[in-house]
MARRODO-526863 format. One record per atom (N, C-alpha, C, O, CB): atom name; x, y, z. Coordinates in Angstrom, 1 decimal. Atoms other than C-alpha are relative to their C-alpha. Glycine has a CB too. Example, Ala and Ser with C-alpha at 12.3 -4.5 7.8 and 13.67 -1.06 7.14 Angstrom:
2
<atom->N; xx->0.9; yy->-1.2; zz->0.0>
<atom->CA; xx->12.3; yy->-4.5; zz->7.8>
<atom->C; xx->0.9; yy->1.2; zz->0.0>
<atom->O; xx->1.9; yy->1.2; zz->0.7>
<atom->CB; xx->-1.0; yy->0.0; zz->1.2>
<atom->N; xx->-0.9; yy->-1.1; zz->0.0>
<atom->CA; xx->13.7; yy->-1.1; zz->7.1>
<atom->C; xx->-0.8; yy->1.1; zz->0.8>
<atom->O; xx->-0.3; yy->2.2; zz->0.9>
<atom->CB; xx->0.4; yy->0.5; zz->-1.4>
//
This chain:
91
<atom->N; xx->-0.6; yy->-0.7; zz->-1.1>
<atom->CA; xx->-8.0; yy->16.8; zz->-8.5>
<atom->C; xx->-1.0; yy->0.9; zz->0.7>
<atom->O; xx->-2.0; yy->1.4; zz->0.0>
<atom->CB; xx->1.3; yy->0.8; zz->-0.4>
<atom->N; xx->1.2; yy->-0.9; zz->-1.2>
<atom->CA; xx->-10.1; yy->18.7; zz->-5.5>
<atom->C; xx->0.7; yy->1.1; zz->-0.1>
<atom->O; xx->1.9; yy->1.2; zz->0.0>
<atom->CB; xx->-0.3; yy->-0.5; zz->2.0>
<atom->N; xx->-0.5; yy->-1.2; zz->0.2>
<atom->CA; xx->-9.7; yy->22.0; zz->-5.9>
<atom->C; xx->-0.6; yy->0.9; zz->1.1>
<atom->O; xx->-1.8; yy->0.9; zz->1.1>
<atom->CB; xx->-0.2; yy->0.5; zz->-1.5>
<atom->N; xx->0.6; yy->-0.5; zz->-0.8>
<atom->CA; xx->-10.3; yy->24.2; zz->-3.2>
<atom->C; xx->0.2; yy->1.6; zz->0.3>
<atom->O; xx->1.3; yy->1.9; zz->0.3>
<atom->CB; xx->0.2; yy->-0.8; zz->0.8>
<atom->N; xx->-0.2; yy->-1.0; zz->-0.3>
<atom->CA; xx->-10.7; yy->27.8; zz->-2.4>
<atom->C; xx->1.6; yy->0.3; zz->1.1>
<atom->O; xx->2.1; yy->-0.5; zz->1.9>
<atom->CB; xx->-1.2; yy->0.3; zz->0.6>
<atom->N; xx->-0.9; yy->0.1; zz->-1.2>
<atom->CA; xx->-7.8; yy->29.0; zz->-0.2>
<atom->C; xx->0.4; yy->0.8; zz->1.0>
<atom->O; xx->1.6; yy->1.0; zz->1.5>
<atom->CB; xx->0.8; yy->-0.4; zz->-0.3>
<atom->N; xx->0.8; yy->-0.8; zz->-0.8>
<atom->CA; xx->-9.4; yy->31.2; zz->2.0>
<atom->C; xx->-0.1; yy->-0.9; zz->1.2>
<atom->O; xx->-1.0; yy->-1.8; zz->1.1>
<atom->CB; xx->-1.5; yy->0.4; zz->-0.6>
<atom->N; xx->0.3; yy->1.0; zz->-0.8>
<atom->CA; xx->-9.0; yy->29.2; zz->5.5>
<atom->C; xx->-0.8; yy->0.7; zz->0.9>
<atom->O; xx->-0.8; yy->1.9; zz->1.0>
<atom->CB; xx->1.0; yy->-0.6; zz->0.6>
<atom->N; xx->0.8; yy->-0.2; zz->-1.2>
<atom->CA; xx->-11.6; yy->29.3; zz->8.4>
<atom->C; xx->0.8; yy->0.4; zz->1.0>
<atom->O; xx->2.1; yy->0.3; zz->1.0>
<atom->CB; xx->-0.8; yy->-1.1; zz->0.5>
<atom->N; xx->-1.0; yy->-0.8; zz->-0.8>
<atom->CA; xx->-10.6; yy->31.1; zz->11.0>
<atom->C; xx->-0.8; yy->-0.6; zz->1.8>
<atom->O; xx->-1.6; yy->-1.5; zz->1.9>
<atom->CB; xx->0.1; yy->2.2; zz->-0.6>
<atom->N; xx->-0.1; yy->0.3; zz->-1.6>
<atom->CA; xx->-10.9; yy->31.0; zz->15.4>
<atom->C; xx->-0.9; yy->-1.0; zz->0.1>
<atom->O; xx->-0.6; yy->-2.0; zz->-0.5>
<atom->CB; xx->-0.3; yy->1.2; zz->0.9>
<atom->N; xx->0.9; yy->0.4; zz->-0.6>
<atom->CA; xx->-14.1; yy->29.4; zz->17.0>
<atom->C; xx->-0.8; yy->-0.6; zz->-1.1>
<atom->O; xx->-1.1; yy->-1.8; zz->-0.7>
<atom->CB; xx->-0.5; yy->0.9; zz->0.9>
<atom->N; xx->-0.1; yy->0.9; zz->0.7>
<atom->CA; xx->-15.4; yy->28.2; zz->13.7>
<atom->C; xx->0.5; yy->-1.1; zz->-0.1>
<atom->O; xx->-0.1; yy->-2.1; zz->0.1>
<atom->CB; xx->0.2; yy->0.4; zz->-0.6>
<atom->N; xx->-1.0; yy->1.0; zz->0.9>
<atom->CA; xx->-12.8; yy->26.2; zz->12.4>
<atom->C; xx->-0.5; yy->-0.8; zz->1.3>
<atom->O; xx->-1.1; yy->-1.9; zz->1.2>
<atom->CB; xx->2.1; yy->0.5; zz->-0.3>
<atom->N; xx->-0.4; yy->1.2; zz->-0.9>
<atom->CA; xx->-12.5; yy->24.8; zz->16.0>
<atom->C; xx->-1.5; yy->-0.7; zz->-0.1>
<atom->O; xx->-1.5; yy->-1.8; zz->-0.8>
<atom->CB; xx->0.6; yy->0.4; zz->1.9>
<atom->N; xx->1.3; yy->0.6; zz->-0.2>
<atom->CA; xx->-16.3; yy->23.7; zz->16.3>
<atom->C; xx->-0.1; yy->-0.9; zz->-1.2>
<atom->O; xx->-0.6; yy->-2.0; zz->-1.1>
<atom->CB; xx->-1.1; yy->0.9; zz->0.1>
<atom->N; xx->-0.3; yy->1.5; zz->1.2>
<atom->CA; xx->-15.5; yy->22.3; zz->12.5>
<atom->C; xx->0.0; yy->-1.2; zz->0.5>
<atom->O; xx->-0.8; yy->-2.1; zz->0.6>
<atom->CB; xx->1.5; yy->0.0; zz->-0.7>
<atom->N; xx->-0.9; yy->1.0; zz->-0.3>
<atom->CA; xx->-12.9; yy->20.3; zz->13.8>
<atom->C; xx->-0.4; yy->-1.3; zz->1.1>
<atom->O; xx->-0.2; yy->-2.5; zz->1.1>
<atom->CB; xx->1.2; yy->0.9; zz->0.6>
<atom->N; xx->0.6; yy->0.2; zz->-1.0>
<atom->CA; xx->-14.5; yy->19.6; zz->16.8>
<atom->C; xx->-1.9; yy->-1.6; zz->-0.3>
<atom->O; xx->-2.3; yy->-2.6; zz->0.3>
<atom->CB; xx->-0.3; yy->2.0; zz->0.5>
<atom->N; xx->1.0; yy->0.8; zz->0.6>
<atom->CA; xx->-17.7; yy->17.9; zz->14.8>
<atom->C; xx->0.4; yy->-0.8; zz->-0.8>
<atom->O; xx->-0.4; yy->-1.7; zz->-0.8>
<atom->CB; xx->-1.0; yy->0.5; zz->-0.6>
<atom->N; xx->-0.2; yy->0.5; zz->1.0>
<atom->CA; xx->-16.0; yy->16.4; zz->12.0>
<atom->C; xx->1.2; yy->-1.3; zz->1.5>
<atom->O; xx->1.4; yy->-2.3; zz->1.0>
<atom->CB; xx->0.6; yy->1.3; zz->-1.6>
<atom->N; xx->-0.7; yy->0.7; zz->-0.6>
<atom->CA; xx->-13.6; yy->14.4; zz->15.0>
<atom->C; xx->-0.9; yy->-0.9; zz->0.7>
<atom->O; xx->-0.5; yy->-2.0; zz->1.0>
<atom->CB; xx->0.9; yy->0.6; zz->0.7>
<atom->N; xx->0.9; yy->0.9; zz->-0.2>
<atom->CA; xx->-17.2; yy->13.5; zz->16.3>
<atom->C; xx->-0.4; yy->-1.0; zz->-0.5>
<atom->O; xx->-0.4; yy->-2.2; zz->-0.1>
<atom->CB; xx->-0.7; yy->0.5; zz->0.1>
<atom->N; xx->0.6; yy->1.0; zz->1.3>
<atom->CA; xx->-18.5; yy->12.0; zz->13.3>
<atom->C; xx->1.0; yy->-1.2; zz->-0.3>
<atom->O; xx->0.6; yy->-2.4; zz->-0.5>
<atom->CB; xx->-0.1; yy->1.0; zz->-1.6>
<atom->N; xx->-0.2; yy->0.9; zz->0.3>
<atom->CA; xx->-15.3; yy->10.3; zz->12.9>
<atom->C; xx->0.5; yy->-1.2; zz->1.7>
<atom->O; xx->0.8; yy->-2.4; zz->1.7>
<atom->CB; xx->0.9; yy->0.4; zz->-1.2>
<atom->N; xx->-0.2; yy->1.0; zz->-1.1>
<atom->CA; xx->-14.7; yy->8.9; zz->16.7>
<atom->C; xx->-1.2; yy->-1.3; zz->0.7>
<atom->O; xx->-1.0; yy->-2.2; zz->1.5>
<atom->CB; xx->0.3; yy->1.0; zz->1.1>
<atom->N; xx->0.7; yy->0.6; zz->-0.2>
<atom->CA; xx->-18.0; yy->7.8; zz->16.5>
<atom->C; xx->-0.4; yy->-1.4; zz->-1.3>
<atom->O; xx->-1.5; yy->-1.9; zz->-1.4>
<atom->CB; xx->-0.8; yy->1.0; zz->0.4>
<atom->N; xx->0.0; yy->0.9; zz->1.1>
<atom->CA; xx->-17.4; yy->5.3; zz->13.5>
<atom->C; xx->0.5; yy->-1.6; zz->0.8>
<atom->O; xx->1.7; yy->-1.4; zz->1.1>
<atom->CB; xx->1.3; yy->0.6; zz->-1.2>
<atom->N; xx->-0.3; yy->0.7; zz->-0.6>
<atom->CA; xx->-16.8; yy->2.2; zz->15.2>
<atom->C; xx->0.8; yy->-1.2; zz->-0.8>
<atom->O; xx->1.6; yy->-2.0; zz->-0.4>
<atom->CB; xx->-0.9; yy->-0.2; zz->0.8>
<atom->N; xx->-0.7; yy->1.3; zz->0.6>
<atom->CA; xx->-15.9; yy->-0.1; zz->12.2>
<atom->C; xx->0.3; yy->0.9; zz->-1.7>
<atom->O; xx->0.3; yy->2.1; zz->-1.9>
<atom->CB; xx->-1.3; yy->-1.8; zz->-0.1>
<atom->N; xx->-0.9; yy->-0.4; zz->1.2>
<atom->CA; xx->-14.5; yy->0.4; zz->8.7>
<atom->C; xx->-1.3; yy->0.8; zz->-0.7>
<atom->O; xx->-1.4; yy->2.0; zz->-0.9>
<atom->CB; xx->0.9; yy->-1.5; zz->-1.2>
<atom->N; xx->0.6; yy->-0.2; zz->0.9>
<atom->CA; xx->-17.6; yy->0.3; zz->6.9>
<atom->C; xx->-0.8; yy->1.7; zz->0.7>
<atom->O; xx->-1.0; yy->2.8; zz->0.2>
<atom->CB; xx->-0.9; yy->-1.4; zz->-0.4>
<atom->N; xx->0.9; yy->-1.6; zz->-0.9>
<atom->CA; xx->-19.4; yy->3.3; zz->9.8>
<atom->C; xx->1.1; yy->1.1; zz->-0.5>
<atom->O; xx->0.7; yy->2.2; zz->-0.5>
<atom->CB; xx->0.0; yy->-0.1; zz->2.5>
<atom->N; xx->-0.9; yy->-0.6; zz->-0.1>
<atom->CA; xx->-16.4; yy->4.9; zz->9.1>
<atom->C; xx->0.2; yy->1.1; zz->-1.6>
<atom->O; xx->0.5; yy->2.3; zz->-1.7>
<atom->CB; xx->1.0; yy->-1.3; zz->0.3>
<atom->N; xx->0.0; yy->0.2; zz->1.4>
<atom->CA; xx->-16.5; yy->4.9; zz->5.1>
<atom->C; xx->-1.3; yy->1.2; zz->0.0>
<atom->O; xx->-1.1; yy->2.4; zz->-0.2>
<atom->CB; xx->-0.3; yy->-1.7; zz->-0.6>
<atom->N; xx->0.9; yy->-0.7; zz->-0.2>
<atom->CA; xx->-20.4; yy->5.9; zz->5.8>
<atom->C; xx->-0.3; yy->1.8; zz->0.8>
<atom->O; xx->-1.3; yy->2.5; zz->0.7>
<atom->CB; xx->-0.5; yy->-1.1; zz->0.5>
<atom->N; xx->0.0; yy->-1.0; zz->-1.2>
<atom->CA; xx->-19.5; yy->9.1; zz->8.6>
<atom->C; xx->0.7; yy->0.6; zz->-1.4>
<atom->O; xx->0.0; yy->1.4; zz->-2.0>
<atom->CB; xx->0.7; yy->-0.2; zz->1.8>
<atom->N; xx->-0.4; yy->-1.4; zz->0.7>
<atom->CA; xx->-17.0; yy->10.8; zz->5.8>
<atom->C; xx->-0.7; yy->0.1; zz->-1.3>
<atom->O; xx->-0.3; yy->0.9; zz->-2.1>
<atom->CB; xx->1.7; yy->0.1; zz->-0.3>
<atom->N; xx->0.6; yy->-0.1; zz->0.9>
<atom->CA; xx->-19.6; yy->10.1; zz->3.1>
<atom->C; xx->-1.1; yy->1.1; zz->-0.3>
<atom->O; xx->-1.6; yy->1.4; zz->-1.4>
<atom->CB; xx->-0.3; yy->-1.0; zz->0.0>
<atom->N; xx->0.6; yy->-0.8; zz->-0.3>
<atom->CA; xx->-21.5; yy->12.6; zz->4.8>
<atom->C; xx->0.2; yy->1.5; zz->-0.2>
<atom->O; xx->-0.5; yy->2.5; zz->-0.3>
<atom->CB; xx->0.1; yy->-0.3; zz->0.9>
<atom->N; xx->-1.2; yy->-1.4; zz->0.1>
<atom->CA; xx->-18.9; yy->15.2; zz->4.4>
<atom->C; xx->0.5; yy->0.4; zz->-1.2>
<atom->O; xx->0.4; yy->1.5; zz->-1.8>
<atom->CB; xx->1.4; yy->-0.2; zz->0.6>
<atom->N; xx->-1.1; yy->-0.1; zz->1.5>
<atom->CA; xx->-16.6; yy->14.5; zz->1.3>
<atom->C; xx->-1.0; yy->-0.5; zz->-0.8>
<atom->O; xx->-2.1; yy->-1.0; zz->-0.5>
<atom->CB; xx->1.8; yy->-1.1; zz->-0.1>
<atom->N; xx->0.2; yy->0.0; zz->1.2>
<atom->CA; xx->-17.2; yy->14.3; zz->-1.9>
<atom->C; xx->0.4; yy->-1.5; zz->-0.3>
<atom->O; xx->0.6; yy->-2.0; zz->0.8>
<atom->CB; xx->0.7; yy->1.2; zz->-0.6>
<atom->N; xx->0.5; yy->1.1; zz->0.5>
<atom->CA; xx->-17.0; yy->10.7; zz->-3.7>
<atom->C; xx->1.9; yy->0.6; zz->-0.6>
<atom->O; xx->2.8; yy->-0.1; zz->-0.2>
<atom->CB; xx->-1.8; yy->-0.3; zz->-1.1>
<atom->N; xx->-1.1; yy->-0.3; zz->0.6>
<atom->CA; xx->-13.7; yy->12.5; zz->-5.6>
<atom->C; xx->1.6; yy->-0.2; zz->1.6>
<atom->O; xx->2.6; yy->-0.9; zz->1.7>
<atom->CB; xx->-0.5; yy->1.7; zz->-0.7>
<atom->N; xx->-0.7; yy->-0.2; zz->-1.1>
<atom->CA; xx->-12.2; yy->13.8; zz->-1.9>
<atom->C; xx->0.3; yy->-1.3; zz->1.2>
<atom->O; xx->1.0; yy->-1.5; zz->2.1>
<atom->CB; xx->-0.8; yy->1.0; zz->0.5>
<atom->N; xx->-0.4; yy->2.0; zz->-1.4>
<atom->CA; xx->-12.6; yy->9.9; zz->-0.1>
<atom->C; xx->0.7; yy->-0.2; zz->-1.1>
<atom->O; xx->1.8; yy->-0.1; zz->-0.4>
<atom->CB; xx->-1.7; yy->-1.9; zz->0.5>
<atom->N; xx->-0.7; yy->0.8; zz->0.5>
<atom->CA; xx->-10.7; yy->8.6; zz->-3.1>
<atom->C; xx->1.6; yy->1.2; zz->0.3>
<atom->O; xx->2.7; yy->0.7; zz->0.7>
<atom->CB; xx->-0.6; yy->-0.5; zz->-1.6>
<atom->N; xx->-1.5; yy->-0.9; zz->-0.2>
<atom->CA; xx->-7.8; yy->11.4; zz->-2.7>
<atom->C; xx->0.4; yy->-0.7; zz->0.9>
<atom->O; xx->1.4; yy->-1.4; zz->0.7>
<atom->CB; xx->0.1; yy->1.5; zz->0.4>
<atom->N; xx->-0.1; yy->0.1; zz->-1.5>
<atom->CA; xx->-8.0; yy->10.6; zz->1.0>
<atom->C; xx->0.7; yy->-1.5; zz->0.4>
<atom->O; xx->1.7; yy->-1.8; zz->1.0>
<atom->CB; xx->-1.5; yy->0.1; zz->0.7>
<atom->N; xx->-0.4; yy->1.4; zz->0.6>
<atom->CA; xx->-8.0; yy->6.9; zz->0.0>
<atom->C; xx->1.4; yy->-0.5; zz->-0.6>
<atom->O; xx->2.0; yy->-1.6; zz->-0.5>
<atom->CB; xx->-1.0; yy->-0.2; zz->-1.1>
<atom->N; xx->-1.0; yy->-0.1; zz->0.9>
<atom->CA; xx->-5.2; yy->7.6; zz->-2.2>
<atom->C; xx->1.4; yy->0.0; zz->0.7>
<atom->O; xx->2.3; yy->-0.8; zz->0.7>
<atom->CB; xx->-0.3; yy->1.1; zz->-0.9>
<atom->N; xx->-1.3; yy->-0.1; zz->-1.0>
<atom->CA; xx->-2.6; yy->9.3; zz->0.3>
<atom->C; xx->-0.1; yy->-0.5; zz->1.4>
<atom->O; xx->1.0; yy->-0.3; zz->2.1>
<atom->CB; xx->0.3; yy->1.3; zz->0.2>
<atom->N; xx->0.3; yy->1.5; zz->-0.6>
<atom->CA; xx->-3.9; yy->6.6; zz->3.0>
<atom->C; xx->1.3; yy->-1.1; zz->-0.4>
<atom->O; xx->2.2; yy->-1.6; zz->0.3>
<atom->CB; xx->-1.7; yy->-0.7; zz->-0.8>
<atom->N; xx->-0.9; yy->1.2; zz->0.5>
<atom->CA; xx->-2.3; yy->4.1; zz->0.7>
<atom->C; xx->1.7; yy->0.4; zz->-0.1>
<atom->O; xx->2.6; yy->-0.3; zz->0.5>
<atom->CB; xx->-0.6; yy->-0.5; zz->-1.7>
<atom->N; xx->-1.6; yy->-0.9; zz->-0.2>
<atom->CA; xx->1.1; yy->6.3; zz->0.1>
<atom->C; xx->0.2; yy->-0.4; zz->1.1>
<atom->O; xx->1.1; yy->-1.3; zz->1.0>
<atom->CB; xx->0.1; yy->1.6; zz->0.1>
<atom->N; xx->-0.7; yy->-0.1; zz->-1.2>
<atom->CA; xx->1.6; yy->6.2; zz->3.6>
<atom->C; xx->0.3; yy->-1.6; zz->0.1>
<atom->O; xx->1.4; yy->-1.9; zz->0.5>
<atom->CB; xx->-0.8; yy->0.7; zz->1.4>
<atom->N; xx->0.0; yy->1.3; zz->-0.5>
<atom->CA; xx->1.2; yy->2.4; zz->3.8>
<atom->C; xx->1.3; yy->-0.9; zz->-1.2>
<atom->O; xx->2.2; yy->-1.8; zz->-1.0>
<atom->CB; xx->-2.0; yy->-0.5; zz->-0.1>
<atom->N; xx->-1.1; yy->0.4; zz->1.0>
<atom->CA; xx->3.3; yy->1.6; zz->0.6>
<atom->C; xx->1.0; yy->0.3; zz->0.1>
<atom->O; xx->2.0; yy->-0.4; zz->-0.2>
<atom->CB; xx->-0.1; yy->0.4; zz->-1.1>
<atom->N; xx->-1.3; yy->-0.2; zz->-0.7>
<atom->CA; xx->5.7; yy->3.6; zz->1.8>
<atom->C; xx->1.1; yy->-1.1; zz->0.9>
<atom->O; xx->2.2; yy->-1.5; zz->0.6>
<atom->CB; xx->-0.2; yy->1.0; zz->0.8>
<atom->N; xx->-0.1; yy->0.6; zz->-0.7>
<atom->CA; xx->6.1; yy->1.8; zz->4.6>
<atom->C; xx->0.8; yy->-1.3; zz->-0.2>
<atom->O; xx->1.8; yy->-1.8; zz->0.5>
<atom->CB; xx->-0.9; yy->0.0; zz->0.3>
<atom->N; xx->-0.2; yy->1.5; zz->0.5>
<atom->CA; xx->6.4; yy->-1.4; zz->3.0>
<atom->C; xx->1.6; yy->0.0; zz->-1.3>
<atom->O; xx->2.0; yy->-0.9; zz->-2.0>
<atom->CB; xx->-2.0; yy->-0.7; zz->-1.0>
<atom->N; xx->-1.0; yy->-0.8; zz->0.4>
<atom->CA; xx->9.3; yy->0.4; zz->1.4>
<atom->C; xx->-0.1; yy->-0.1; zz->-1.8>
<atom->O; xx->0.9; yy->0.2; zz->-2.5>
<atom->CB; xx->1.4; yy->-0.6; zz->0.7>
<atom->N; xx->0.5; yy->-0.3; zz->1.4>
<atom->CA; xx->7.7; yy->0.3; zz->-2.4>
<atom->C; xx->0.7; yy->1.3; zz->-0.7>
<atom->O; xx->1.0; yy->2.3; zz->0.0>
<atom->CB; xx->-1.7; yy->0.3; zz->0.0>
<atom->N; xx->-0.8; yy->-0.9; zz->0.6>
<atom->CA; xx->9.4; yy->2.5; zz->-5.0>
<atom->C; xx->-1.0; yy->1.0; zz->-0.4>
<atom->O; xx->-2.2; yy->0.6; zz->-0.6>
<atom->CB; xx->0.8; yy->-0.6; zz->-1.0>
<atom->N; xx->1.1; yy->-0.8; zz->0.3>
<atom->CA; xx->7.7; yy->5.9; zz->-5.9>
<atom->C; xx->-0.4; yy->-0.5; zz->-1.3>
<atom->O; xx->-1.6; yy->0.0; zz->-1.5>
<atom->CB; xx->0.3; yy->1.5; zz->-0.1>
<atom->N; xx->0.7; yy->0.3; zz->1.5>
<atom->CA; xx->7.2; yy->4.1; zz->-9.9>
<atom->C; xx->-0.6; yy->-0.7; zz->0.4>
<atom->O; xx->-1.5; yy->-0.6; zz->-0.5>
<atom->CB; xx->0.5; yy->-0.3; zz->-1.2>
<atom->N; xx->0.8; yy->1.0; zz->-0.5>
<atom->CA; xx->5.6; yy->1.5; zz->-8.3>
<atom->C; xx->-1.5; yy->0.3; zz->0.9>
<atom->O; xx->-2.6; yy->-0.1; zz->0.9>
<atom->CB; xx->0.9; yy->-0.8; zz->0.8>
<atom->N; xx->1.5; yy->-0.6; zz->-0.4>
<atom->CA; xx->3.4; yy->3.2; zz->-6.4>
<atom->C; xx->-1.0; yy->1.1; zz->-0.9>
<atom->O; xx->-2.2; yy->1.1; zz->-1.3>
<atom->CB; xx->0.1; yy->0.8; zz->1.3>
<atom->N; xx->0.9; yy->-0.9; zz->1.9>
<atom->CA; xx->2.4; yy->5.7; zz->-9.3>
<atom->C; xx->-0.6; yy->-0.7; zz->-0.6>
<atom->O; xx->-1.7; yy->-0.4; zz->-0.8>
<atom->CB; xx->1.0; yy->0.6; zz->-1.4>
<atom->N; xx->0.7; yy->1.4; zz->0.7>
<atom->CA; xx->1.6; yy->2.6; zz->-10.9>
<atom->C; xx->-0.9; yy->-0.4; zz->1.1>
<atom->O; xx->-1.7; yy->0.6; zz->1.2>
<atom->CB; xx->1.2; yy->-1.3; zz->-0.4>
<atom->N; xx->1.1; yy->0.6; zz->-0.2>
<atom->CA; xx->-0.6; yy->1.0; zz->-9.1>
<atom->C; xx->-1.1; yy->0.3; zz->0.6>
<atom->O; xx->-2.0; yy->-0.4; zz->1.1>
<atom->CB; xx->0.1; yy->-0.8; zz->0.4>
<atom->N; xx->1.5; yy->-0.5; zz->-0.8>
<atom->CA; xx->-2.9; yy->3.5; zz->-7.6>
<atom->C; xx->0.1; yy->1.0; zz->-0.5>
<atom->O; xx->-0.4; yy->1.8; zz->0.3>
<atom->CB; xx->-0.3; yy->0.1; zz->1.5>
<atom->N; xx->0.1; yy->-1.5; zz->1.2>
<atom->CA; xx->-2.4; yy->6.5; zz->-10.2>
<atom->C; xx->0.4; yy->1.1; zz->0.6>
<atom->O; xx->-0.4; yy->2.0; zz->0.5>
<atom->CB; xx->-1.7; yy->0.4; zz->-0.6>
<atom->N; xx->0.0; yy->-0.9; zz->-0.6>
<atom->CA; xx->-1.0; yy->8.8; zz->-8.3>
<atom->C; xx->1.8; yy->0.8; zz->-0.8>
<atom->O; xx->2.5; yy->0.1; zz->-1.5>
<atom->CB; xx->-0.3; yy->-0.5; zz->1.6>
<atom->N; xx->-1.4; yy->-0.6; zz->0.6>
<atom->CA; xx->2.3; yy->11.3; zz->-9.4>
<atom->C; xx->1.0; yy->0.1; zz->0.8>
<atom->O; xx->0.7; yy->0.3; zz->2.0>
<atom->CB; xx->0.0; yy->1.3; zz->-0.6>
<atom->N; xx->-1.4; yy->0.4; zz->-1.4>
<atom->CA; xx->5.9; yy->10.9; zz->-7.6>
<atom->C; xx->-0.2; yy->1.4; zz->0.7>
<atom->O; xx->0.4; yy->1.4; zz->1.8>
<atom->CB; xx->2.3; yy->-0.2; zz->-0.7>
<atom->N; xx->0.3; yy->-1.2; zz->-0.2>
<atom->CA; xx->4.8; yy->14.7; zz->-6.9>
<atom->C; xx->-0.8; yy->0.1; zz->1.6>
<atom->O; xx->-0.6; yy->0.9; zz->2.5>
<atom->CB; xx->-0.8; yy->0.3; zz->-1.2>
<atom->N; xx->1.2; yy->0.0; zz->-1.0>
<atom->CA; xx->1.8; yy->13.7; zz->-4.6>
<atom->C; xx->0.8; yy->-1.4; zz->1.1>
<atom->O; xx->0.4; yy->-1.6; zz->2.3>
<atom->CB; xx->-1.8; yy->-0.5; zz->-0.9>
<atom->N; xx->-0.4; yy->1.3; zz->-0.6>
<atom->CA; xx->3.7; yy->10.6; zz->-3.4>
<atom->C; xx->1.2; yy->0.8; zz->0.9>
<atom->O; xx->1.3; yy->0.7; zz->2.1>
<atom->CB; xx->0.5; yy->-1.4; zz->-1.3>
<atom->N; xx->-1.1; yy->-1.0; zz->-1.2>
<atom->CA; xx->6.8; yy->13.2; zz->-2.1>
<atom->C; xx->-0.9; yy->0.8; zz->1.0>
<atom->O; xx->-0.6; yy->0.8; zz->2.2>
<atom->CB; xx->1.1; yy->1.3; zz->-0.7>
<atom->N; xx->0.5; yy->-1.1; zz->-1.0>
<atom->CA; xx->4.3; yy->15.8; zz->-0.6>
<atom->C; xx->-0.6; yy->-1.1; zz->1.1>
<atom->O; xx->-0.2; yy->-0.9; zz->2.2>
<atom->CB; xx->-1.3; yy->1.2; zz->-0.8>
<atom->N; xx->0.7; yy->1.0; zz->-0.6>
<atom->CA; xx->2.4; yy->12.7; zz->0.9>
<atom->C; xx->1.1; yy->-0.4; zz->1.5>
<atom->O; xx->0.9; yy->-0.3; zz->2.7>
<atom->CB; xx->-0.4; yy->-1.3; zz->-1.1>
<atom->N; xx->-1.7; yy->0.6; zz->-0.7>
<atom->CA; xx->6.2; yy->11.5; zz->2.5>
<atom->C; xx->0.2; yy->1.4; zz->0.8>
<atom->O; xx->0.9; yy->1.2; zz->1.8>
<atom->CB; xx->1.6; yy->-0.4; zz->-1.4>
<atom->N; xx->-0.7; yy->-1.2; zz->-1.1>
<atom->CA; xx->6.9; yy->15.1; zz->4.2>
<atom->C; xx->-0.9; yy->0.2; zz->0.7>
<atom->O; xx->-0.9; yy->0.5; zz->1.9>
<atom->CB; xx->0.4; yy->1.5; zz->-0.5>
<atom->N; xx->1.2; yy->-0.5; zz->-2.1>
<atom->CA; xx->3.3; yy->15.3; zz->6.0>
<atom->C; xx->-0.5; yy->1.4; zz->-1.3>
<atom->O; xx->-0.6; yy->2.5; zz->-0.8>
<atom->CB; xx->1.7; yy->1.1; zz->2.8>
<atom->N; xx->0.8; yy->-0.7; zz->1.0>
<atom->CA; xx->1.7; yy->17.3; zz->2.6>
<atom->C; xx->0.3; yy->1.6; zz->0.2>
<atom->O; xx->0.6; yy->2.3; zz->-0.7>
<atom->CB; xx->-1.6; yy->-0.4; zz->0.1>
<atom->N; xx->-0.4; yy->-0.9; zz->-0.1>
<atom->CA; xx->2.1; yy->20.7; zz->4.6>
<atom->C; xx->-0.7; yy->0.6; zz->1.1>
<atom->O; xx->-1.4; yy->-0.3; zz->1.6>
<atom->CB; xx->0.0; yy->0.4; zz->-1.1>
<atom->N; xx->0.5; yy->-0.5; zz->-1.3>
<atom->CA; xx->0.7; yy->22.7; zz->7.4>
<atom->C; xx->-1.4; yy->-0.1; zz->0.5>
<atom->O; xx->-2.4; yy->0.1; zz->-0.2>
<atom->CB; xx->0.3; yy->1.3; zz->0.0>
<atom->N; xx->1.5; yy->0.8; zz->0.1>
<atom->CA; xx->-2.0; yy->21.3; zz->9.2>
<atom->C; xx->-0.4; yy->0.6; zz->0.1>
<atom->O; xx->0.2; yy->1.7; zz->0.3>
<atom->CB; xx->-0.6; yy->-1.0; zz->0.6>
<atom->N; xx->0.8; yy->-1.0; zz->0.1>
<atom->CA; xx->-5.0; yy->22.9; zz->9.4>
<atom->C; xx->-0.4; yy->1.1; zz->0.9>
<atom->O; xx->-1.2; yy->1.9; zz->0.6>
<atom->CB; xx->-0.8; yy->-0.4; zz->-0.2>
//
């Protein structure tokens, strides 16, 4: 699990963050540029999270049961509910 401080960035920061990191990814044009632009950024742990509640949304969808999805991509009915409400206030 990514553990993170939780100390958030604050005004004109954050936005110029936001602002570069929407660059990096609008400028991805295919899966793999895409893969390569947040490799830049995240961590190898933080693309598989990312990867992880990605798939949640998509399993959901497909209307998969939370043991079923726990199962086949390791994740806890925990992360699989927070994933289903929208995890929590965006940034």
């Amino acid at each position: 699990m990514v553990r993170v401080n939780k100390n958030r960035i604050k005004g004109d920061l954050k936005k110029e963050a936001w602002k570069r990191f929407s660059h990096l990814v609008g400028n991805a044009h295919s899966e793999d540029a895409l893969l390569t632009a947040l490799r830049r950024v995240l961590t190898p742990a933080e693309i598989i999270a990312l990867e992880k509640r990605l798939a949640i949304t998509v399993l959901l969808e497909r209307g998969m049961s939370y043991q079923k999805i726990g199962r086949l991509i390791d994740v806890t009915s925990v992360t699989i509910s927070a994933v289903k409400r929208g995890v929590g206030t965006p940034p």
